[in-house]
Legacy VTK file of the C-alpha trace (Angstrom):
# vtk DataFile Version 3.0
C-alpha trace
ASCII
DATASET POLYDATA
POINTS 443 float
-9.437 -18.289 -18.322
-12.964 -17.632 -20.300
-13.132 -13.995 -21.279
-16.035 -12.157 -22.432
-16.373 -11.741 -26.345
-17.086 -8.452 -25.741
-14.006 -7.988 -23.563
-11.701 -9.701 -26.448
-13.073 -7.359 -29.320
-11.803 -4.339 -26.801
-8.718 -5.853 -25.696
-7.443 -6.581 -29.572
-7.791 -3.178 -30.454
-5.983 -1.870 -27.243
-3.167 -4.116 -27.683
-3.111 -5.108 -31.369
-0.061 -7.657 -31.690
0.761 -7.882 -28.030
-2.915 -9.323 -27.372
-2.118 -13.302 -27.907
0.763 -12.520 -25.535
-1.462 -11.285 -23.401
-3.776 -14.119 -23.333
-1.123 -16.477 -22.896
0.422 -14.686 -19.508
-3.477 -14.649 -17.865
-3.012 -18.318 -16.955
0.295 -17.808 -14.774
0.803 -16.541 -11.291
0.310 -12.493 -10.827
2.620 -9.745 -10.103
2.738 -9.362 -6.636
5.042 -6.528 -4.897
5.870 -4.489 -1.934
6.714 -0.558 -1.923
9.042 0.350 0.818
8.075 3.183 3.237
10.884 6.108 3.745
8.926 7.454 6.723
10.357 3.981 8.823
13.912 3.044 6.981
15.840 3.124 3.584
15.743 -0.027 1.150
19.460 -0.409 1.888
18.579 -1.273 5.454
14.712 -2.740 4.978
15.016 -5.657 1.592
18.767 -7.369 3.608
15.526 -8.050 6.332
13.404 -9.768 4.200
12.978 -13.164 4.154
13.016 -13.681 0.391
14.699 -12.314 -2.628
12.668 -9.065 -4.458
13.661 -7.580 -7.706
13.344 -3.865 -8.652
10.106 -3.161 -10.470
10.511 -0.167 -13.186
7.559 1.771 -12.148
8.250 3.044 -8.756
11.622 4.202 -7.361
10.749 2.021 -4.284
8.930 -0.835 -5.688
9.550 -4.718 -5.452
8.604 -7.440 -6.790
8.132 -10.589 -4.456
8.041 -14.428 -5.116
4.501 -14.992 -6.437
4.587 -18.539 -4.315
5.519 -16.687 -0.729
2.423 -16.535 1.601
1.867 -14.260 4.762
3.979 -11.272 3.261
1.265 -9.256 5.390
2.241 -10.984 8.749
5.911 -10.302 8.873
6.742 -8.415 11.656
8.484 -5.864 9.180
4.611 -5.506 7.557
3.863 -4.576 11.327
6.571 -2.280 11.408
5.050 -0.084 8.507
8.491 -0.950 6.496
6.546 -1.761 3.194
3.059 -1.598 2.022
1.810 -4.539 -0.099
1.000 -3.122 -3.563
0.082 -4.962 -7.429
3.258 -3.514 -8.677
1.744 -1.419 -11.746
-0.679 0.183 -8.641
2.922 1.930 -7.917
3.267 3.885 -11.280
0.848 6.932 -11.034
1.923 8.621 -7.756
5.517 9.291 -9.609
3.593 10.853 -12.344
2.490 13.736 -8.959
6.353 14.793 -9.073
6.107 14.894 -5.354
8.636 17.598 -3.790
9.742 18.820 -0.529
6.666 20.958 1.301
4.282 19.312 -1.508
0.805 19.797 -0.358
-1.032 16.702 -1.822
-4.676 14.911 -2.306
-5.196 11.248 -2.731
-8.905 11.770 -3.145
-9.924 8.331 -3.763
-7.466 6.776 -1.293
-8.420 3.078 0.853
-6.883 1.170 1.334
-4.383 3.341 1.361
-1.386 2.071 -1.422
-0.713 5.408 -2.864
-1.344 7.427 0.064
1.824 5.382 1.722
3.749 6.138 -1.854
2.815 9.774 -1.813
3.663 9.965 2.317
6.902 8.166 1.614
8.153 10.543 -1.204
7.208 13.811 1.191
9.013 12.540 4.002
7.723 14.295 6.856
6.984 17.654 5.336
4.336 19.520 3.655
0.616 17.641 4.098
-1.240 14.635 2.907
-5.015 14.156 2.502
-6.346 11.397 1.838
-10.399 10.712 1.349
-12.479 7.708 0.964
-16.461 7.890 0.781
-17.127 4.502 2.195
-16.175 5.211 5.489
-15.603 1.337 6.544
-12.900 1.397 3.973
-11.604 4.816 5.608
-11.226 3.190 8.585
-8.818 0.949 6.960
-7.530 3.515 5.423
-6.354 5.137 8.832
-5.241 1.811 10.035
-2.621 1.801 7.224
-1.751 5.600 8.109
-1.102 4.836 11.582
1.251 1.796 10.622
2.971 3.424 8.193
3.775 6.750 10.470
2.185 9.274 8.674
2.199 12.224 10.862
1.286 15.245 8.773
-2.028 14.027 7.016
-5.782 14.232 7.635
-8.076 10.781 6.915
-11.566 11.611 5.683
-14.482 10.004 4.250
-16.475 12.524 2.316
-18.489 12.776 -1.078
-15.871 14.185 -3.716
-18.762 16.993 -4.613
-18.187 18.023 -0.900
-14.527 17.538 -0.283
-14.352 19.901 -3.215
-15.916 22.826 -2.339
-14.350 23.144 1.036
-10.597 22.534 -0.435
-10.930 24.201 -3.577
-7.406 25.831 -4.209
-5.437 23.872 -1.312
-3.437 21.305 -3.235
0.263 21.389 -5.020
-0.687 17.991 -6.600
-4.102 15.809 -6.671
-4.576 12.175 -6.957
-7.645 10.375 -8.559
-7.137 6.776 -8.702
-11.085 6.290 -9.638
-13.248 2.986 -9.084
-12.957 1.218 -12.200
-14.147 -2.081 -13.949
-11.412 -3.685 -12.777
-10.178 -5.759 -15.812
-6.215 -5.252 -14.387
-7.623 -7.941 -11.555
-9.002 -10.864 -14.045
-5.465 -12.706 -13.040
-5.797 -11.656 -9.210
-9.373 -11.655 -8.755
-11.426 -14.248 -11.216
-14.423 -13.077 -9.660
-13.858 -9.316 -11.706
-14.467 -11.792 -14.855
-17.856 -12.572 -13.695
-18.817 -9.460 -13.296
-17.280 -7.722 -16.637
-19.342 -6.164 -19.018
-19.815 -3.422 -21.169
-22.615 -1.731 -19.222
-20.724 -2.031 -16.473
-17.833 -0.318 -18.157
-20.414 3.020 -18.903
-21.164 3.697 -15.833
-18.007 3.556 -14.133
-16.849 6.317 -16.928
-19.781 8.580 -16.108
-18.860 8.685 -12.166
-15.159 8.474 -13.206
-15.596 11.752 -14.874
-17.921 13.330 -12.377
-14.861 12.450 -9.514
-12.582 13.990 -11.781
-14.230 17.150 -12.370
-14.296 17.546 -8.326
-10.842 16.639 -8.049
-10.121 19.569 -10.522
-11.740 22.116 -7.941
-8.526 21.347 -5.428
-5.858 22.162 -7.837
-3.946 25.370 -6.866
-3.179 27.299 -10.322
0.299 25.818 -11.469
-0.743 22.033 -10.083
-0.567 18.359 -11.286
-3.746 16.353 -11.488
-3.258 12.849 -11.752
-5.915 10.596 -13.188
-5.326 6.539 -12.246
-7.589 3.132 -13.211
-7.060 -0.484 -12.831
-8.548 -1.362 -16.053
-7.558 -1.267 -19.520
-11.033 -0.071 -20.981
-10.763 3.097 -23.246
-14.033 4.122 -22.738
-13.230 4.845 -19.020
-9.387 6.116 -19.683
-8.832 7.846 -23.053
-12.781 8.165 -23.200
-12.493 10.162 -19.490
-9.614 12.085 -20.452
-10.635 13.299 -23.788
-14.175 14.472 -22.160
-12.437 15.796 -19.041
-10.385 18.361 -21.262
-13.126 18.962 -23.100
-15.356 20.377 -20.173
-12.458 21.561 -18.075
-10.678 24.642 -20.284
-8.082 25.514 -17.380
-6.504 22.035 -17.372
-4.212 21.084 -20.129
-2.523 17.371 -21.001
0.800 16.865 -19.199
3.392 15.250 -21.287
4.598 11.681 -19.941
7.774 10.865 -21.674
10.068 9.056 -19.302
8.003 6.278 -18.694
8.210 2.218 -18.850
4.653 1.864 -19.675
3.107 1.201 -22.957
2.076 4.356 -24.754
-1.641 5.072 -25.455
-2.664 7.598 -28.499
-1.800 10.746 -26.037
1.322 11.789 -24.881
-0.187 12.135 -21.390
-1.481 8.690 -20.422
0.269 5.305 -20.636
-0.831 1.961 -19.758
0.618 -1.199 -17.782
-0.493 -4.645 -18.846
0.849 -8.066 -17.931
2.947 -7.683 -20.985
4.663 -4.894 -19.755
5.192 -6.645 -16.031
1.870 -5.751 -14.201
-1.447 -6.616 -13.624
-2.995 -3.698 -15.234
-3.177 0.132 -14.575
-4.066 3.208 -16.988
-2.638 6.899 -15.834
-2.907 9.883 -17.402
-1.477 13.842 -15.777
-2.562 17.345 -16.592
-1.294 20.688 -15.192
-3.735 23.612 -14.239
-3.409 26.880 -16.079
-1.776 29.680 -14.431
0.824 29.810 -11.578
-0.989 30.885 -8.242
0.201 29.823 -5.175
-1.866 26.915 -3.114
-4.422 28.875 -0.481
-2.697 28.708 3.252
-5.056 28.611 6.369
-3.129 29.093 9.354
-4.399 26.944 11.843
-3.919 27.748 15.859
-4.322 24.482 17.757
-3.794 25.900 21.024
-7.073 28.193 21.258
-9.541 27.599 24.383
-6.871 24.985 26.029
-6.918 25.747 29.827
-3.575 26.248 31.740
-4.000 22.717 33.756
-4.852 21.235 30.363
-1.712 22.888 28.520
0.297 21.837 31.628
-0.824 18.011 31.644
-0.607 17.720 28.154
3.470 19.615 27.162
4.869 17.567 30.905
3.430 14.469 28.913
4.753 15.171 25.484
8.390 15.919 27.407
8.142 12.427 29.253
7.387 10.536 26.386
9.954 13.049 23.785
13.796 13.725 24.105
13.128 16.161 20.898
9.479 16.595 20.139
8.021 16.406 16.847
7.859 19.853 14.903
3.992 19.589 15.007
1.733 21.436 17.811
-1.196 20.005 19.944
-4.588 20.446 20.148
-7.362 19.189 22.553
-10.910 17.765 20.611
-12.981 16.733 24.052
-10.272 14.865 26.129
-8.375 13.814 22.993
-5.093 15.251 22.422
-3.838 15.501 18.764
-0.181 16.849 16.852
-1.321 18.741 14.363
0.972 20.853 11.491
0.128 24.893 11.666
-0.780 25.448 8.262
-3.330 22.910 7.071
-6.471 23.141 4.916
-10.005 23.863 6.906
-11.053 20.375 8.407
-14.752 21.349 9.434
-17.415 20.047 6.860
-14.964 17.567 5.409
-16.202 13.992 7.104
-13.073 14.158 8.956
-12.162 11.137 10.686
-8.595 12.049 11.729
-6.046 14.577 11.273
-2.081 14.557 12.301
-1.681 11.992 14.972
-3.919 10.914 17.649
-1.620 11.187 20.949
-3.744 10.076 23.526
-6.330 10.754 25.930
-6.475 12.505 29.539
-8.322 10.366 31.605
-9.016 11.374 35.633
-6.134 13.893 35.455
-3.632 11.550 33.388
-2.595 11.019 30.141
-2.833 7.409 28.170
-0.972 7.615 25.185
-2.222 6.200 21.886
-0.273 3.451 19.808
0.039 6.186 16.471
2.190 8.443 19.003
5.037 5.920 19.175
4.199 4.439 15.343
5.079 7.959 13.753
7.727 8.761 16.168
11.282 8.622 15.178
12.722 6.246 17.654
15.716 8.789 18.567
13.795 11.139 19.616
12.204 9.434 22.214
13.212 9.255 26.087
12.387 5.398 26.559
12.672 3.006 23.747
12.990 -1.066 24.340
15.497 -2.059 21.438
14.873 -5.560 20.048
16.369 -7.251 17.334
14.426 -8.826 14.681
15.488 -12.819 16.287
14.899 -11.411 19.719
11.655 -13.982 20.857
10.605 -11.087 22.468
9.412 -9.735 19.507
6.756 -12.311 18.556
5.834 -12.301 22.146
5.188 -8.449 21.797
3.436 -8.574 18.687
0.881 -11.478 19.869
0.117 -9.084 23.134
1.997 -10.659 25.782
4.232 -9.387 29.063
7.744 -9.081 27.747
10.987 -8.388 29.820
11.941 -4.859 29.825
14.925 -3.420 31.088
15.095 0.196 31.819
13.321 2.912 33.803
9.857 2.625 34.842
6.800 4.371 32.631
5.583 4.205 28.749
8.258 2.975 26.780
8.182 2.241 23.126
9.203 -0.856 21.212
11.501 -0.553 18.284
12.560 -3.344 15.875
16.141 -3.110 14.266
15.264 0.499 14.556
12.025 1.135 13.477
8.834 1.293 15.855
6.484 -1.184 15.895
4.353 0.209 19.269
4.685 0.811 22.974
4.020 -0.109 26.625
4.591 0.189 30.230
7.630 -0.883 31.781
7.487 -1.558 35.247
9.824 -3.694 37.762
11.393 -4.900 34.667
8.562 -6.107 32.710
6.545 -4.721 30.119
2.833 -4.235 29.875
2.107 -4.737 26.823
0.083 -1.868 24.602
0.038 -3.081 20.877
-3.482 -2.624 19.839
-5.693 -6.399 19.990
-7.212 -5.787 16.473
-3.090 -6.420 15.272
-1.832 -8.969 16.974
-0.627 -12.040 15.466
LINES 1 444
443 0 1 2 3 4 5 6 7 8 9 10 11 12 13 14 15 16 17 18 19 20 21 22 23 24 25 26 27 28 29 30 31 32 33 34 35 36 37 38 39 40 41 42 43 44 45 46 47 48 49 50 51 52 53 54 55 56 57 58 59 60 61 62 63 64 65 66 67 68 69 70 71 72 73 74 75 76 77 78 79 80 81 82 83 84 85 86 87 88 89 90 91 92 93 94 95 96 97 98 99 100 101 102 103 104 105 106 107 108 109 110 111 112 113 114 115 116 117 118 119 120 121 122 123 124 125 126 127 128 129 130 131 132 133 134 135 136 137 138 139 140 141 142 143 144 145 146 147 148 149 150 151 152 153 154 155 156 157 158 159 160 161 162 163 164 165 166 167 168 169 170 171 172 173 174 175 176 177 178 179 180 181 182 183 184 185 186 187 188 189 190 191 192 193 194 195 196 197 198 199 200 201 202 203 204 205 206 207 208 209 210 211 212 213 214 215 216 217 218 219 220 221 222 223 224 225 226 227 228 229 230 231 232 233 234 235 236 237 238 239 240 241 242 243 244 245 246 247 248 249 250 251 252 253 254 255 256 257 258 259 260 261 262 263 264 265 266 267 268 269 270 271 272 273 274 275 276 277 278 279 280 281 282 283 284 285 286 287 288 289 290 291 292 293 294 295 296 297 298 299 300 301 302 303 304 305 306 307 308 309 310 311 312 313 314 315 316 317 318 319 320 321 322 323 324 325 326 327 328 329 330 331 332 333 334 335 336 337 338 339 340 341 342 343 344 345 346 347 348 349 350 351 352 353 354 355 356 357 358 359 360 361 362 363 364 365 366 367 368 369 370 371 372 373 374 375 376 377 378 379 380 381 382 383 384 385 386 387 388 389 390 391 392 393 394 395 396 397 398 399 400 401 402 403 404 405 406 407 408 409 410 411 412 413 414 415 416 417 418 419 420 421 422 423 424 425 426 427 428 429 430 431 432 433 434 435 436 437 438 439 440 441 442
């Protein structure tokens, strides 16, 4: 691989000895990895399903490695599943670095495709609140693809400026996420193309809006909070360089010590960096803590105003056909769509909201069609009607690639669950099922 002069002088001084080592490792195959999702099924039960061996990465409780020569790791019906997301595995070391807990109340603000926003989801496990932005909103579409799949049920999808986002959620967040738009020099093994386009220029102006979405990130941290700061590149002028002016002009934010940590150390005790010498492509983090001790601000939210009684009627005798034990989330009606929302979430108007808790369905002529992220983030226990299929039942592949399976059971929307875990839904009727996994996923 040709690297830029420029690139070498910078590299050499960030690495010092390890740099031929380095060089030598950008010729062979690159990490590649999976992070398993907690919202579907534990490790113990998911890796014994894979069809290859993985090996524990040391930067993520839940990361993998994978065989670097093992193709269509995204078409495995597990992938469909939402078992794992497909993540570089030094893209898994920041969101540890959030010291996620129980009830956490947490920002991904730069978040497709949607890596660390599965991580962050994983580690809450069904409680407290997930946000997760992205200003290009094709990307944010993607974004909410990859929520729905992986079962997040209490998080909002939006694709908003960070100037914006942070004046309406100022104050709402236990723990904020920045992994900023970089250079991109952790991709010169994945991605030759990132070569190409390297150069120092380029490197400037991705610190100046690094900064800039920093500073707005700042704005959501409650009193008391973790900000996280994340990069794919190795550049100091957009990691150290961005840290060292982010403390400058933000007084109320102090460095966070890192100390247990398998990354290699950088001149701060609050950042670290990941190179192919330390067994990933290339990421920079760095944490800080917010002054002070305030609690995050609550808004109470009441889904239920202005529904009308035939409405709230339709709607709670659908939720108890399709639910044995409903989800501890309450609906709401936008138009004729029907969404299961958490009570106490941050304002969503102003915010480029594209969705928020889970998209049930839609009443249409005095009837309810469910939506596919009603059975995705349900727990497949909980539901009245579930078609149980092993993972070398030929069903399955049938299901997935949108055809008529055989269904036995009683007659209405049924879901489809795969050694447990569900992958979508349809009608059974006279012992066959129509099938209701969405076109734009089938294999």
């Amino acid at each position: 691989m040709n690297l830029p002069k420029e690139f070498l002088n910078e590299i050499e001084n960030i690495l010092a000895d390890d740099v031929g080592k380095y060089i030598s490792l950008l010729d062979r195959p690159y990490y590649r990895g999976i992070s398993i999702n907690r919202l579907k099924a534990t490790p113990e039960k998911i890796l014994p399903l894979l069809p290859f061996a993985v090996q524990k990465t040391p930067f993520y409780r839940d990361g993998y490695y994978i065989p670097s020569d093992f193709d269509g790791v995204g078409n495995l019906w597990l992938h469909h599943v939402g078992a794992y997301y497909v993540q570089e595995p030094s893209a898994s070391s920041a969101v540890p670095l959030l010291e996620i807990e129980n009830g956490d109340y947490v920002l991904d603000l730069c978040a497709a495709p949607g890596g660390k926003s599965a991580q962050i989801a994983s580690l809450l496990g069904g409680s407290g609140f997930l946000w997760s932005n992205e200003i290009i909103k094709s990307r944010a579409n993607i974004l909410l693809s990859n929520y729905e799949r992986m079962g997040i049920s209490r998080g909002a999808v939006s694709s908003c400026s960070p100037e914006i986002l942070s004046e309406r959620l100022a104050g709402y967040f236990d723990k904020v996420l920045v992994d900023a738009p970089c250079s991109g020099e952790g991709m010169f093994r994945k991605n030759p193309d990132a070569v190409n386009e390297w150069s120092i220029e380029h490197t400037v102006s991705c610190s100046y809006r690094q900064l800039g979405i920093l500073k707005s990130a700042a704005e959501c941290v409650r009193e008391g909070g973790i900000l996280v700061y994340s990069t794919c590149t190795f550049s100091e002028r957009e990691n150290e360089g961005v840290v060292e002016k982010f403390l400058h002009d933000c007084p109320d934010f102090e460095p966070y010590e890192i100390t247990d940590t398998n990354a290699r150390k950088t001149r701060y005790g609050n950042a670290v960096r990941i190179t192919p010498v330390e067994g990933g492509e290339g990421h920079f983090a760095a944490r800080f803590k917010k002054k002070g001790n305030t609690a995050r601000i609550r808004n109470v939210y009441s889904p239920k105003v202005n529904i009308k009684k035939e409405s709230r009627r339709l709607i709670e005798e659908f939720l108890d056909d399709i639910f044995s034990v409903r989800p501890e989330l309450e609906y709401t009606l936008a138009g004729n769509k029907i969404y299961l929302l958490p009570e106490d979430i941050p304002p969503l108007d102003g915010t480029g909201l594209i969705r928020a808790g889970v998209f049930a369905g839609e009443i249409v002529k005095n009837r309810i069609e469910p939506a596919h992220a009603l059975f995705t983030s349900a727990d497949p226990d909980k539901l009245r009607r579930v078609l149980k299929l092993g993972k070398d039942d030929v069903r399955l592949k049938e299901y997935l690639g949108g055809k008529e399976i055989d269904c036995d059971g009683e007659k209405g929307y049924t879901a489809v669950a795969v050694e447990g875990m569900t992958a979508g839904f349809g009608k059974c009727s006279a012992g066959r099922l129509k099938n209701k996994y969405p076109k734009g996923l089938r294999v």
